[in-house]
TIVEX-876343 format. One line per 3 residues: number of its first residue (from 1); their letters; for each residue x, y, z of N, C-alpha, C. Coordinates in Angstrom, 3 decimals. Atoms other than C-alpha are relative to their C-alpha. Example, Ala and Ser with C-alpha at 12.3 -4.5 7.8 and 13.67 -1.06 7.14 Angstrom:
1	as	0.890/-1.190/0.000/12.300/-4.500/7.800/0.900/1.200/0.000  -0.820/-1.190/-0.060/13.670/-1.060/7.140/-0.770/1.090/0.730 .
//
This chain:
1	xxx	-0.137/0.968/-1.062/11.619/28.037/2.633/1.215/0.391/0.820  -0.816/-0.018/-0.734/13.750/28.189/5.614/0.976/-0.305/-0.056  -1.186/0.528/0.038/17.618/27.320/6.093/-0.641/-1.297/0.647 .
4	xxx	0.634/1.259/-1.600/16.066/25.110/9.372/-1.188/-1.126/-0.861  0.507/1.469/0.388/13.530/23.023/7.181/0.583/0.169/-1.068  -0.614/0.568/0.972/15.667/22.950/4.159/0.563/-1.622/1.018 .
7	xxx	-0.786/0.661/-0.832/17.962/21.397/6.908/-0.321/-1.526/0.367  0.792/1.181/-0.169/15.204/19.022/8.266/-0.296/-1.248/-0.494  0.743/0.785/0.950/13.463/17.874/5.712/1.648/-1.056/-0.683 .
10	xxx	-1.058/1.201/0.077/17.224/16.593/4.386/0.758/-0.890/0.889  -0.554/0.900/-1.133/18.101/15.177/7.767/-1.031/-1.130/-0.030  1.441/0.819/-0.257/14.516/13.098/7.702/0.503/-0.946/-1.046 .
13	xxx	-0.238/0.709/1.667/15.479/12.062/3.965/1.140/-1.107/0.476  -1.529/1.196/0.282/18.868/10.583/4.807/-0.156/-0.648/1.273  0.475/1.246/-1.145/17.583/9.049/8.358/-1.245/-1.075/-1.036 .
16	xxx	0.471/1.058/0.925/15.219/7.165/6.003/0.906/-0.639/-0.844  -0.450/0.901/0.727/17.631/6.051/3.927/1.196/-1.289/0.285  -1.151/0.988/-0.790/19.962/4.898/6.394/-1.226/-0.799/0.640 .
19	xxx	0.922/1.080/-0.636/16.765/2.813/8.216/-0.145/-0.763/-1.527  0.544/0.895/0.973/16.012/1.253/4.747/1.194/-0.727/-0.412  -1.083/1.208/0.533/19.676/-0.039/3.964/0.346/-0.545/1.144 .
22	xxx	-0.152/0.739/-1.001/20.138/-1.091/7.399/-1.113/-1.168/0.154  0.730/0.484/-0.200/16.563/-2.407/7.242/0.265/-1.379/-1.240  -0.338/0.691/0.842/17.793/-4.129/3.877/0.778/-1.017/0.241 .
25	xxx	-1.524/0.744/-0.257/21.182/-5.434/5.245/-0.508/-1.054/0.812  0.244/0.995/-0.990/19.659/-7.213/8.055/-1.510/-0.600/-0.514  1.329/0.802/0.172/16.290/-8.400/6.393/-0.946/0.425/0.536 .
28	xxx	0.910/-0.625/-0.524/14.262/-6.568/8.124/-1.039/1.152/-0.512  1.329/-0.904/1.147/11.104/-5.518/6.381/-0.842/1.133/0.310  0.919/-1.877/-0.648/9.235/-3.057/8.666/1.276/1.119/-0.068 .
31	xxx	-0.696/-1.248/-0.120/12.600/-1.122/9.517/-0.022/0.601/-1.904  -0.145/-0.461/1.415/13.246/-1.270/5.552/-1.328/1.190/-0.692  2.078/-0.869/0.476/9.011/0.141/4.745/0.344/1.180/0.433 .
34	xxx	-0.075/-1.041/-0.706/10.110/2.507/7.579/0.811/1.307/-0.170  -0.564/-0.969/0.868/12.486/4.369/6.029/0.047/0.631/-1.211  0.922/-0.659/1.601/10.943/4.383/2.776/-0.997/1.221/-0.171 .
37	xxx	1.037/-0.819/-0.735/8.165/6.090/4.770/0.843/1.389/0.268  -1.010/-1.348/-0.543/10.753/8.622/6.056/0.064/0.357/-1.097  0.039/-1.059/1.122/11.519/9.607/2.691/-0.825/0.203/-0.432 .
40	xxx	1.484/-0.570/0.893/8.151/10.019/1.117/-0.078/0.863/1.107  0.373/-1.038/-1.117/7.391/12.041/4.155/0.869/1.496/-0.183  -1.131/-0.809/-0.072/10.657/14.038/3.890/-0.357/0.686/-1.299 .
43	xxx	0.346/-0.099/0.684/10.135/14.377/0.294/-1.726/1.139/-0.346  1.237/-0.603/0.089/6.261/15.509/0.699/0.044/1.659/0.588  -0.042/-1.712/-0.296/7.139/18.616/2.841/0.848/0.358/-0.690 .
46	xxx	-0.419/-1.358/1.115/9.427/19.692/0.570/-0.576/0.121/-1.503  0.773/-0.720/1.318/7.435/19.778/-2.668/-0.940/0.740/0.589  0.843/-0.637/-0.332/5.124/21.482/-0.209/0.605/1.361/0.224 .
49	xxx	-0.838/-1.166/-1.230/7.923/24.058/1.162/-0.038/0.610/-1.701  -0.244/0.005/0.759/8.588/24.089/-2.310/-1.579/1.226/-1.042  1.775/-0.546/0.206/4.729/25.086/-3.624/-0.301/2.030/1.057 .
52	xxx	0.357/-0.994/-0.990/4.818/27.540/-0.904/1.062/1.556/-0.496  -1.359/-1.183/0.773/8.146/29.392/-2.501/-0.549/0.600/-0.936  0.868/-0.715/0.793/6.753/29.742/-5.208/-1.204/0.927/-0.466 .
55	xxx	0.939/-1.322/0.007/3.504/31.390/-4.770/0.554/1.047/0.939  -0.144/-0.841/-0.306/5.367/33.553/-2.743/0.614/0.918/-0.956  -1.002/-0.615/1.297/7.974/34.425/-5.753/-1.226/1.034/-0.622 .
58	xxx	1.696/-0.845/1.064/4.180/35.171/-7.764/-0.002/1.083/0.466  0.509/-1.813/-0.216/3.330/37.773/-5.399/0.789/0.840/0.349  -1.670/-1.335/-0.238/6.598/39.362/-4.712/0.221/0.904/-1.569 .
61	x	0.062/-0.482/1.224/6.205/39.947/-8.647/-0.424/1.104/-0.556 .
//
């Protein structure tokens, strides 16, 4: 995987987590969902970036 979506994917992660304690602080239930969302999302491409490393490792073998 890339420096640039290592990068991403943890900028996505921690903008979700800042919408979900902001969404928390103020009661606010969609922003809160919404950043939850951000991290599963964030999360999903990297076990994918992740998947992708690896079969490359395989055939570099």
């Amino acid at each position: 995987m890339g420096l640039g979506d290592k990068i991403s994917n943890k900028a996505q992660e921690v903008a979700g987590k800042v919408k979900e304690g902001v969404g928390e602080a103020t009661n606010n239930h969609d922003l809160k969902a919404e950043g939850h969302k951000d991290q599963a999302a964030a999360k999903a491409k990297q076990v994918g970036e992740d998947v992708k490393d690896a079969a490359k490792d395989l055939r570099d073998k």
